[in-house]
C-alpha positions as CSV (number, residue, x, y, z in Angstrom):
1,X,18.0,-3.6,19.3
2,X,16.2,-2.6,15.8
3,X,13.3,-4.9,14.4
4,X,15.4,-6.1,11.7
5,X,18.3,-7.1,13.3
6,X,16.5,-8.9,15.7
7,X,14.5,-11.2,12.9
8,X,17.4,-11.4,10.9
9,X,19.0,-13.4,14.5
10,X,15.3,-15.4,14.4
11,X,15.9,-16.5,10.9
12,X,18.8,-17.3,10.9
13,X,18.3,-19.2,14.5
14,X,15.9,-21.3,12.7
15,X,17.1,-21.8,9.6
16,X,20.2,-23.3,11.7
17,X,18.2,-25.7,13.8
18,X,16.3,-26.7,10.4
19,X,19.3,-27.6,8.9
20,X,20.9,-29.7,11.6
21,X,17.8,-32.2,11.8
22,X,19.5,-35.6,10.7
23,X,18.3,-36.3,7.9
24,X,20.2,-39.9,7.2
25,X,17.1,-41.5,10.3
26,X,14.1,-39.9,7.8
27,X,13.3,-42.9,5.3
28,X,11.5,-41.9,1.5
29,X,9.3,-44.5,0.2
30,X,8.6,-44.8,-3.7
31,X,5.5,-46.4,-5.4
32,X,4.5,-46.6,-9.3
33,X,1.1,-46.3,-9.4
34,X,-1.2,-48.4,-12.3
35,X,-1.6,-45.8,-14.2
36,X,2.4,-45.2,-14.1
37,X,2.2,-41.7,-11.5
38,X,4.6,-42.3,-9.1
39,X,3.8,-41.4,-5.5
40,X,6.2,-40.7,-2.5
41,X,5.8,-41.3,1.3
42,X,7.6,-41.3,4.0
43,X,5.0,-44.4,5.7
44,X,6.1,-47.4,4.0
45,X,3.2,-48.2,1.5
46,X,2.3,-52.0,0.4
47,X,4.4,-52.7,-3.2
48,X,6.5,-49.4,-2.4
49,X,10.1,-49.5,-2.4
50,X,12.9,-47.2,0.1
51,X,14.6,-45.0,-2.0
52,X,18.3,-44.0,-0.4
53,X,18.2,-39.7,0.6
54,X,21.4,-38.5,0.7
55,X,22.0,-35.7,3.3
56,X,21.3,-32.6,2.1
57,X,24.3,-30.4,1.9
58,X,24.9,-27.7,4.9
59,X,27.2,-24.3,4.6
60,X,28.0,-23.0,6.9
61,X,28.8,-19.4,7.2
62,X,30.9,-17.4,9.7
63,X,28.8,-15.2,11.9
64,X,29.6,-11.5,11.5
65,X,30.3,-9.8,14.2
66,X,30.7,-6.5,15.5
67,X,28.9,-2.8,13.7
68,X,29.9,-4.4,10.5
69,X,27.3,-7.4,10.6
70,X,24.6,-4.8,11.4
71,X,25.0,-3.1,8.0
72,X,25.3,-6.5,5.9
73,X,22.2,-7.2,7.4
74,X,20.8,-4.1,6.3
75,X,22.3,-4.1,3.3
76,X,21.1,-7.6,2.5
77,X,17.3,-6.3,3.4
78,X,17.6,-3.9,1.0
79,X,17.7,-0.6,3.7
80,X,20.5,1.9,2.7
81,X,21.9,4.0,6.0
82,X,22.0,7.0,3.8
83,X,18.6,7.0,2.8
84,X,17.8,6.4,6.8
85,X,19.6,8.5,8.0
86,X,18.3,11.4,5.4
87,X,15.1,10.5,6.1
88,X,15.8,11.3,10.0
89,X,18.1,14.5,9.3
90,X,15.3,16.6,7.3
91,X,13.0,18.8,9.4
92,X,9.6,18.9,8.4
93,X,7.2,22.1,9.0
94,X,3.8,23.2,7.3
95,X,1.8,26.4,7.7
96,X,-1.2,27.4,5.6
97,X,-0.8,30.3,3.4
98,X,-4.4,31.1,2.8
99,X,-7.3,31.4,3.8
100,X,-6.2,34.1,7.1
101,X,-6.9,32.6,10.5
102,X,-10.5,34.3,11.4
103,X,-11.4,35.5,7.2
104,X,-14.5,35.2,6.2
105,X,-15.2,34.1,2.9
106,X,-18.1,34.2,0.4
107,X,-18.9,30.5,-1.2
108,X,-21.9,30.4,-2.4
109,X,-20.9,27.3,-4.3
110,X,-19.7,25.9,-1.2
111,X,-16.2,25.8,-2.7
112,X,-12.6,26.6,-0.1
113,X,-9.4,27.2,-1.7
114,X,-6.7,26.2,1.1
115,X,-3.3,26.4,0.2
116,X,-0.3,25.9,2.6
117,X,4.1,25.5,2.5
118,X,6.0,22.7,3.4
119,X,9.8,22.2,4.3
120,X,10.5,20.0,2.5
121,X,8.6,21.4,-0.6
122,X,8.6,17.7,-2.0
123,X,8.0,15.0,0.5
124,X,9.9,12.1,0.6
125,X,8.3,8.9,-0.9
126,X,6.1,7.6,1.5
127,X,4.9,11.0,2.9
128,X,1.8,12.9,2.5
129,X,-0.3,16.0,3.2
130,X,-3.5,15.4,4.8
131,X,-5.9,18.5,5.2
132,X,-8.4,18.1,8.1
133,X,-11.5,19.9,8.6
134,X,-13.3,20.0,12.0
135,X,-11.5,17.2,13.1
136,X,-12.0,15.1,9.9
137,X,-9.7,14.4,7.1
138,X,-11.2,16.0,3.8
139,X,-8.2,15.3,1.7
140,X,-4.9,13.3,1.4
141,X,-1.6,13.2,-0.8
142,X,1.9,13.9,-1.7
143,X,1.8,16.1,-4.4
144,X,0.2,19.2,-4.1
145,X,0.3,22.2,-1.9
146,X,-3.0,23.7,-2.8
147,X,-6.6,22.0,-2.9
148,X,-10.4,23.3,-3.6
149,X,-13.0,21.4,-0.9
150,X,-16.1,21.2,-2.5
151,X,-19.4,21.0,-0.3
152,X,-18.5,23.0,2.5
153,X,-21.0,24.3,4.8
154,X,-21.8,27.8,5.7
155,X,-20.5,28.7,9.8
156,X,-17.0,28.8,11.2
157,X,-14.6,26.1,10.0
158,X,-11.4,24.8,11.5
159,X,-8.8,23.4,9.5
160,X,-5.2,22.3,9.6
161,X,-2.7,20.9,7.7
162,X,-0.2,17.7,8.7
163,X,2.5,15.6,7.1
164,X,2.1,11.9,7.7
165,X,5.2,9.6,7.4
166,X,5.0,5.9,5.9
167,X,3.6,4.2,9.4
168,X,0.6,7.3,9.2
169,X,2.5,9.2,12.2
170,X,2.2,12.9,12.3
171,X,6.0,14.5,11.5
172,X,4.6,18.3,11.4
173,X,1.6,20.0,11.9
174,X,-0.1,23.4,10.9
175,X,-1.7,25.9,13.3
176,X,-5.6,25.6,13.4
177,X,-6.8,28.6,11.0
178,X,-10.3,29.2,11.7
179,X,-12.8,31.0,8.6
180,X,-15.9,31.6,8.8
181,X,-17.4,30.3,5.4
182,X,-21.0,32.5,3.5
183,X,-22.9,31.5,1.9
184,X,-26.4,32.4,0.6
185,X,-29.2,31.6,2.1
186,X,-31.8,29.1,0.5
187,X,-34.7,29.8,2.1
188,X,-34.1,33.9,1.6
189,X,-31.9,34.0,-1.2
190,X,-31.6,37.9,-0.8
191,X,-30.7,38.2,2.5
192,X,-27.1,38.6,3.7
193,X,-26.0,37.3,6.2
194,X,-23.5,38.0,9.0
């Protein structure tokens, strides 16, 4: 049974047992105060009198039955089927476009252009792209296909690209491209290195 429908059962479990608490045995005491607030209890106060509480009114609703109380019950919490169902039909894939698993690239400036394709091209709300280096996100969101890390460091990198749904569980994943990042060294400036 789906999360929903079962608290929509709960609810509407307790809302029933809430309702059919007699109300005529409770007992409402009024008292004007001497500077004329009125308080109520429901302990009889010294100088209060009982004030008479009419039942509250109860309706009671037939209980739907059947596939057609599941979708009221959606319905009335606001999740469409179509949009669920969508959401479950789309296949989702990524793959980075650049750098080339194993390049080497010159950053001196410590700067990595990763770019990378999605299906879908536009997530759906509630989806993003989260770009992880060595094991460690460096960057999250919906709306781009193409970032510039800044601060990288100089040795062989490993990077991938995932989409994330709504509850943060991976829907697709990249292959792990490897680059090996250059950069210049400080302590021989001059040199190059391999």
């Amino acid at each position: 049974m789906k999360p929903l429908v079962i608290l929509a059962v709960l609810l509407t479990f307790l809302v029933g047992v809430g309702l059919h608490i007699d109300s005529s045995k409770a007992q409402v005491y009024k008292k004007r105060n001497a500077d004329g607030t009125v308080t109520y209890s429901d302990k009889p106060i010294s100088g209060a009198e009982k004030v008479d509480v009419e039942p509250a009114p109860v309706t009671e609703f037939a209980k739907p039955t059947g596939p057609a109380a599941s979708t009221a019950m959606q319905a009335e919490a606001g999740i469409s089927q179509n949009a669920e169902a969508s959401a479950k039909a789309v296949e989702f894939g990524v793959s980075i476009t650049a750098p080339e698993h194993n390049q080497a690239i010159r950053a001196n400036d410590g700067q990595l252009q990763v770019s990378w394709q999605s299906q879908p091209s536009k997530l759906p709300d509630g989806y993003n792209y989260e770009l992880v280096v060595d094991g460690a996100t460096a960057w999250r969101g919906f709306n781009s296909q193409q970032v510039t890390l800044a601060e990288i460091d100089r040795g062989e990198r490993r990077l991938f690209v995932r989409i994330v749904d709504v509850n943060n569980q991976q829907v697709a994943r990249s292959d792990t491209v490897a680059v090996f990042v250059l950069r210049a060294s400080v302590v021989q400036p001059n040199a190059t290195q391999s």
